[in-house]
C-alpha positions in Angstrom: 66.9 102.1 -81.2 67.6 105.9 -81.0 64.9 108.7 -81.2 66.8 111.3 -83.4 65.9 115.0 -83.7 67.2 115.7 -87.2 68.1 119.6 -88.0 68.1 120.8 -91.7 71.2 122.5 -93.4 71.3 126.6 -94.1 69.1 125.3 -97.4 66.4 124.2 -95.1 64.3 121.2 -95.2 65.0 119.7 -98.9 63.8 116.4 -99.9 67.6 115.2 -99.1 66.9 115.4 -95.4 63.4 113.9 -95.7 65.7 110.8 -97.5 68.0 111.0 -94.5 64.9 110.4 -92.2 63.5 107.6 -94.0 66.8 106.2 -94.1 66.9 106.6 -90.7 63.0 105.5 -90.0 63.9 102.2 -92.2 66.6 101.3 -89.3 64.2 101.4 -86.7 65.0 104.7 -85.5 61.9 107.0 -84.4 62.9 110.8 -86.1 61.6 114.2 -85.9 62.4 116.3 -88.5 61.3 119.6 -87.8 61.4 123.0 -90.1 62.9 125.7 -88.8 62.7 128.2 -91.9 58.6 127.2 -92.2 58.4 126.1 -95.5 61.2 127.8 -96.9 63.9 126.1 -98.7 66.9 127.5 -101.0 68.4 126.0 -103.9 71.7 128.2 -103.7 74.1 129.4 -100.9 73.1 132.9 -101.2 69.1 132.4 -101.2 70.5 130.1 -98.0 72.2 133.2 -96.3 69.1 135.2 -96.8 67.0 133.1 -95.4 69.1 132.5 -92.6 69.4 136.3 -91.9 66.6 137.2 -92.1 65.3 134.9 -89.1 68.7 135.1 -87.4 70.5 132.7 -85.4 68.9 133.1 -81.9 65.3 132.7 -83.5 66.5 129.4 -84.9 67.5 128.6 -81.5 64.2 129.6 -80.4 62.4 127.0 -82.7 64.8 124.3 -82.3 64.6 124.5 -78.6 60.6 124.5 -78.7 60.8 121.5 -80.7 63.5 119.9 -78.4 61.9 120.7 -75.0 58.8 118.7 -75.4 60.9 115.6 -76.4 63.9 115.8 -74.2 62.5 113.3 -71.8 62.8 110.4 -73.8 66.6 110.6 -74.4 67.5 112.3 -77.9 70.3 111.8 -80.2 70.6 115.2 -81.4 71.8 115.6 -85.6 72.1 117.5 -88.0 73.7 118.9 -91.2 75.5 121.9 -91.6 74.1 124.3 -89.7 71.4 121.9 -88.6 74.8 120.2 -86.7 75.8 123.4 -85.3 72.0 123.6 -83.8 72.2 119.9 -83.2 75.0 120.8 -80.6 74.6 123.7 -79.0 71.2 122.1 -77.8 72.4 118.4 -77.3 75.0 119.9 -75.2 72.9 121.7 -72.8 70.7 118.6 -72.2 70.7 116.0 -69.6 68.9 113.7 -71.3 70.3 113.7 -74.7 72.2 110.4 -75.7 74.3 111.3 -78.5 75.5 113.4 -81.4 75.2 112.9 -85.1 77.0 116.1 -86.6 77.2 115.9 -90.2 79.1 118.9 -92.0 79.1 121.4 -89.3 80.2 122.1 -86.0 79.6 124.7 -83.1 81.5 126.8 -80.7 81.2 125.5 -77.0 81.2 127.9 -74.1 84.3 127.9 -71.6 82.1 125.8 -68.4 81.0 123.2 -71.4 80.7 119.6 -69.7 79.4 116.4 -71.0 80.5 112.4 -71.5 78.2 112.2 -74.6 79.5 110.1 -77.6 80.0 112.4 -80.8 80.7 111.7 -84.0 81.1 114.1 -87.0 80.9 113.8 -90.6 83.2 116.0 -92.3 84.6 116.7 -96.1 88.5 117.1 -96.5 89.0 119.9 -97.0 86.0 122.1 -95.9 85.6 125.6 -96.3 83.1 126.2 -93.7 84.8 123.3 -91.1 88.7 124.0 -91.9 91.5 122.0 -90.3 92.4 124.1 -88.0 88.7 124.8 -86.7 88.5 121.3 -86.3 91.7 120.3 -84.5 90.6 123.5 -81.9 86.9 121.5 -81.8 87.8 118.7 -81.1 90.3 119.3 -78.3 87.8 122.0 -76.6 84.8 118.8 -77.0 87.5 116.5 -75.4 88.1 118.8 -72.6 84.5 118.8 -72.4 84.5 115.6 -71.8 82.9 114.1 -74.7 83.8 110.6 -76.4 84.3 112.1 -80.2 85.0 110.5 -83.2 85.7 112.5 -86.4 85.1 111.4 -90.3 86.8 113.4 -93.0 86.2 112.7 -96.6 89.2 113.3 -98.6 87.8 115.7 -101.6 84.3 116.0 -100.7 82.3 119.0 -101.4 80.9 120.7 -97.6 77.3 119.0 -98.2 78.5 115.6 -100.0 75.1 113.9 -98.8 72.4 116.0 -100.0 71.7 114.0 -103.4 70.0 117.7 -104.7 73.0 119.8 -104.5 76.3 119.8 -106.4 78.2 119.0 -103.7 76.4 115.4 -103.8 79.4 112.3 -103.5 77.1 109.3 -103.6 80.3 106.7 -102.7 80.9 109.4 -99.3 77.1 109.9 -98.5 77.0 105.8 -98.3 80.1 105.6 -96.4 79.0 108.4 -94.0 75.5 106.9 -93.5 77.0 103.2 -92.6 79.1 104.2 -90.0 76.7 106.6 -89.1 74.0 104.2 -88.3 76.1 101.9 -86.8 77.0 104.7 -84.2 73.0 105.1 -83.7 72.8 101.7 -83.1 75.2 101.7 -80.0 74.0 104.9 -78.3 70.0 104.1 -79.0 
């Protein structure tokens, strides 16, 4: 089985991702879950963005890196949702160890010299305002140039965060759909 290092979303670490790693957990997978706000969580987009400004993107790096570094050796699949998947990639990509990526609802940009045979696979609604077509054509082409082995999900008339069970958002027939396929893809690259 896969040892996962699980990113929270821009709303930080709700109970929905604590589900996800029980979920997880219960299919024999080992996950670390860390908290990258420290105890702070949001229960709206905006209290989301303030949070998130006011620690800033390259101190979330920071943290998720200092988590990451100390368990790189063992070979991590690398998820996350949201922004949590952006995080999830920029460090999975960067690592020689890691063994997959789980991106659910989010993406990142990839530098120019990006190289890696990793399987992806992404979990996106259709449409999304934060992951829109076009992005995601563009993504998926630059991760194939890259070399990855990417598969993409979309979920026709989803909201952007259709698995967090605490949010509006919330599609319980997509989150189950996502989280079957999902754990069958963790079950070929653990």
């Amino acid at each position: 089985m896969a040892e996962i290092l699980l990113f929270h979303s821009v709303y930080g670490l709700r109970p929905a991702v604590r589900e996800a790693a029980t979920r997880l957990r219960e299919a024999g997978h080992v996950v670390h879950v860390p908290d990258l706000y420290e105890g702070r969580t949001a229960d709206t987009m905006a209290e989301a963005k303030v949070i998130f400004e006011e620690i800033g993107r390259d101190a979330l790096l920071e943290r998720a890196v200092g988590v990451a570094a100390p368990l790189s050796a063992n070979g991590l699949v690398y998820a996350g949702f949201s922004l949590g998947a952006a995080v999830a990639q920029t460090i999975g990509l960067v690592d020689e160890n890691a063994k997959g990526l789980l991106l659910v609802h989010g993406t990142s940009d990839l530098t120019e010299d990006a190289e890696t045979e990793l399987p992806v696979q992404l979990h996106v609604a259709d449409p999304d305002l934060y992951e829109t077509s076009d992005w995601l054509n563009s993504w998926y082409l630059e991760m194939r140039r890259a070399g990855a082995d990417v598969e993409i999900f979309r979920y026709q008339g989803a909201g952007h965060l259709f698995t967090d069970s605490g949010l509006p958002d919330y599609d319980e027939h997509y989150a189950e759909q996502a989280w079957a396929i999902a754990l069958d893809f963790l079950a070929e690259v653990g």
